[in-house]
C-alpha positions as CSV (number, residue, x, y, z in Angstrom):
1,X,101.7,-64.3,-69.1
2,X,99.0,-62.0,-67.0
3,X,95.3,-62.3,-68.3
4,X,96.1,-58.9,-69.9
5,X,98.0,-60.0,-72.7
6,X,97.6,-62.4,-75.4
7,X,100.6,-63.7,-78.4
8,X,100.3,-62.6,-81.6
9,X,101.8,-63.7,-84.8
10,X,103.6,-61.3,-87.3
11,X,104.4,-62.2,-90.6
12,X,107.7,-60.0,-91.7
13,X,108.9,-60.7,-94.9
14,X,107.2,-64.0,-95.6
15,X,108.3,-65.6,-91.9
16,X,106.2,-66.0,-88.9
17,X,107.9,-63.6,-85.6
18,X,105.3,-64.4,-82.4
19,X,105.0,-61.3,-80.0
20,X,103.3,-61.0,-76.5
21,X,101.0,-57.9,-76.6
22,X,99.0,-55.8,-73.8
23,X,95.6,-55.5,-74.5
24,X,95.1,-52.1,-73.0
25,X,90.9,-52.1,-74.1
26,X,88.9,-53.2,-76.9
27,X,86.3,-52.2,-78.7
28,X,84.1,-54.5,-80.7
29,X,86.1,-56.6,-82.7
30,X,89.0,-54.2,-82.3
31,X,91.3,-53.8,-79.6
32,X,94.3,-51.5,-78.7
33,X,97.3,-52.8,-77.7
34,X,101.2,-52.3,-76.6
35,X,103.8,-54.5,-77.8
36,X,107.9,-54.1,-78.3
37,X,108.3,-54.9,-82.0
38,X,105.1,-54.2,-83.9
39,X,104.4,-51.2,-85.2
40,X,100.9,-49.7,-86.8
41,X,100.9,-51.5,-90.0
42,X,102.5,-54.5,-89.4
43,X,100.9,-57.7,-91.2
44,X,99.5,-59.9,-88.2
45,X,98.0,-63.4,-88.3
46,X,94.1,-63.5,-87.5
47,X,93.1,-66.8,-88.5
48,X,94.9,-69.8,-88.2
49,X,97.5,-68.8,-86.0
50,X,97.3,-71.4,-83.5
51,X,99.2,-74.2,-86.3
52,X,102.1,-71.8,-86.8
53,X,105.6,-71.4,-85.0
54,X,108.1,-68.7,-84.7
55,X,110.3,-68.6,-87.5
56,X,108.2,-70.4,-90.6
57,X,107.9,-69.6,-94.1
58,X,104.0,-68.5,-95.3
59,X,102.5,-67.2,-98.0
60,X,99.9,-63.9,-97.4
61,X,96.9,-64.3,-99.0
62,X,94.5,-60.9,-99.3
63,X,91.1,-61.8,-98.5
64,X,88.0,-59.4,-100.2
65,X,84.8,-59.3,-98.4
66,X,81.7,-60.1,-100.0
């Protein structure tokens, strides 16, 4: 894996799919990236992903800001 990219966890249908992504820049919290498999929209994992692995059953949970 090249400093350029990072894994990313997808959550499709209740179970956990890991991807390898390109960050191609970032802005502020944000970045853009390009990755086979996700699409705009897809639910991805931003806290907490370090405990899962490919292929487990979870539960998504909307957080509401304050």
């Amino acid at each position: 894996m090249s400093p350029d990219e990072v894994r990313v966890v997808e959550v499709d249908d209740g179970v956990t799919v890991l991807h390898t992504v390109e960050i191609l820049g970032r802005s502020g919290p944000r970045a853009l990236v390009r990755a086979e498999g996700l699409d705009a929209g897809d639910l991805v994992v931003v806290r907490g992903n370090e405990r899962l692995r490919p292929g487990q059953a979870v539960r998504v949970e909307e957080v509401r800001g304050p």
